[in-house]
N, C-alpha and C positions, 0 to 999 in steps of 0.2 A: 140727493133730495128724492122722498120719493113719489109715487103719483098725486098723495094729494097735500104735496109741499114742505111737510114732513122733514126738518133737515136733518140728517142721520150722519154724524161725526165717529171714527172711529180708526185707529193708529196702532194695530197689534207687532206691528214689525220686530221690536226688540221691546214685548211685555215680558212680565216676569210677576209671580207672585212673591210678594213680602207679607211674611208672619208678623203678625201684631208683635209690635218690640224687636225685631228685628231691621236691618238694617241693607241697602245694596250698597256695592262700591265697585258696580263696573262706569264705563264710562264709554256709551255708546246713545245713537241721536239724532236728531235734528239742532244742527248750534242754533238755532233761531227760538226753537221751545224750550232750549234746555236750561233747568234749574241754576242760579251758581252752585247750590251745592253739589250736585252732578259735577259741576267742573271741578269742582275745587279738591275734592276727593280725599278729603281728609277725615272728616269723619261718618262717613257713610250717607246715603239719604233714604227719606221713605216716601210716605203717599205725598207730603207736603210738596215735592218735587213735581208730582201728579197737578196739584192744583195752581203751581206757575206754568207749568201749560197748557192747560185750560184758558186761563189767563190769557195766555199770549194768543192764542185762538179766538178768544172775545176778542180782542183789540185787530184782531186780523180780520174777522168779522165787519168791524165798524169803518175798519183804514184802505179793507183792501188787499191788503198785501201785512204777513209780519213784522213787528217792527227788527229793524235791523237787514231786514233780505236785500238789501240793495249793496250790502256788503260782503267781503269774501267770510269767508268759515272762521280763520286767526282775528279777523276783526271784528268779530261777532262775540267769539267768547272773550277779549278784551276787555268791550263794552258791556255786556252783562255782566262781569268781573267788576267792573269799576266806575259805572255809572249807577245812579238812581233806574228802580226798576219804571221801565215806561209805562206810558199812564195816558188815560182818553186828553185829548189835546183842548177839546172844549167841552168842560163839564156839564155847560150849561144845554148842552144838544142833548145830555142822557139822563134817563129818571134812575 
């Protein structure tokens, strides 16, 4: 945050640029942000992967804490693997 409240997000650790139509297929992360299709690693991913964690950053925003963080690493990508993607808990609290 910065002096005048400003909240400045930002995760260069393992960025990478992807060419329009192209594709990555490493598999490197935060299991708590990470896209399934990052896990799944079958067919590559691109920005869309970008914007599930964002995603997961709004709702970490709102909760607190990421959803999932209260579990180890393998049960994390489980549950993103095979659950419904998580979702604000009461809709009626947000415009």
């Amino acid at each position: 945050m910065d002096d005048s409240g400003n909240i400045l997000i930002s995760d260069f650790g393992v960025s990478a640029t992807v060419k329009s139509g192209h594709r990555r297929t490493t598999f490197v992360g935060s299991p708590c942000w990470m896209a399934p299709e990052v896990m799944e690693q079958s067919e590559g991913y691109d920005f869309k992967a970008d914007i599930w964690s964002l995603g997961i950053t709004a709702l970490e925003l709102t909760r607190g804490e990421a959803p999932n963080s209260d579990l180890p690493a393998m049960k994390v990508l489980l549950e993103i693997l095979n659950m419904p993607p998580p979702k604000l808990s009461n809709n009626e609290d947000w415009s």
